[in-house]
C-alpha positions, 0 to 999 in steps of 0.5 A: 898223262901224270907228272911221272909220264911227263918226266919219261916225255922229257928225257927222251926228249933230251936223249932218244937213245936212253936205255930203259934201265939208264931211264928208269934211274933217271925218273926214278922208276924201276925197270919194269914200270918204267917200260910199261909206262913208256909202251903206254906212252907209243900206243895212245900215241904220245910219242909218235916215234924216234929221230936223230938230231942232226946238225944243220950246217954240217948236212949241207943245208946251213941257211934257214928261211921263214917265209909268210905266205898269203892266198889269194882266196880261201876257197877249199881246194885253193886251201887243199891244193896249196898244202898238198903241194907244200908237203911234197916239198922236202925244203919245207921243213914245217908249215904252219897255218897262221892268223894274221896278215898271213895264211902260213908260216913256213921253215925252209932250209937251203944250202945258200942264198942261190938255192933259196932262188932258185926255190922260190922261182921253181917250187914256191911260185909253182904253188897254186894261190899264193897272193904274196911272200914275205921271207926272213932270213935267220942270221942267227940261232938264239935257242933250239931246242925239242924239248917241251917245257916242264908241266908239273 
């Protein structure tokens, strides 16, 4: 990827709705270029597709959670089956795998706190191997964004 491949990144990234001509003019490429690097771009798989951002609160689901989980052991399928399960879980926005106290790092979303218990009861104390949870509740969004940061 050049700085040019970059520039066509980030703008979709601000807008996914760009026309190529409105694309173009913004990285400063013809039409045709443009296109061309952008095709590139979806085939190596750089960009791997197109969404809508959708706000949070007005869906219905305005609370978000982060929960750290540590297994109990490390043995492969106590490891396999944990991620299996959690990404059966559509509340389970991401799951990160962390180093620390911790083996994952987990973005859940809910409706309110009763849900969130009612998450934990029945979908998180169901997941095999958890040794402990630790949730952090966000009051609060500081910054959000999709955006990678400026490479050039």
């Amino acid at each position: 990827m050049d700085r040019k491949d970059r520039q066509i990144v980030r703008e979709l990234q601000k807008n996914g709705r760009l026309t190529n001509l409105e694309l173009a003019e913004r990285v400063n490429l013809s039409p045709s270029p443009c296109l061309r690097r952008l095709r590139n771009l979806e085939e190596s798989g750089v960009i791997e597709g197109y969404a809508a951002l959708v706000n949070q609160r007005a869906y219905g689901v305005p609370l978000t959670v982060f929960v750290n989980i540590a297994l109990d052991k490390h043995a492969k399928d106590t490891v396999d089956g944990f991620e299996r399960k959690v990404c059966e879980i559509d509340s389970i926005l991401d799951c990160f795998m962390t180093t620390g106290d911790s083996d994952y790092l987990l973005r859940v979303v809910v409706a309110d706190l009763e849900e969130y218990e009612a998450f934990v009861r029945k979908q998180l104390h169901a997941l095999p191997g958890i040794r402990s949870i630790d949730t952090r509740f966000a009051y609060s969004v500081v910054k959000n964004t999709s955006v990678f940061p400026n490479r050039d």
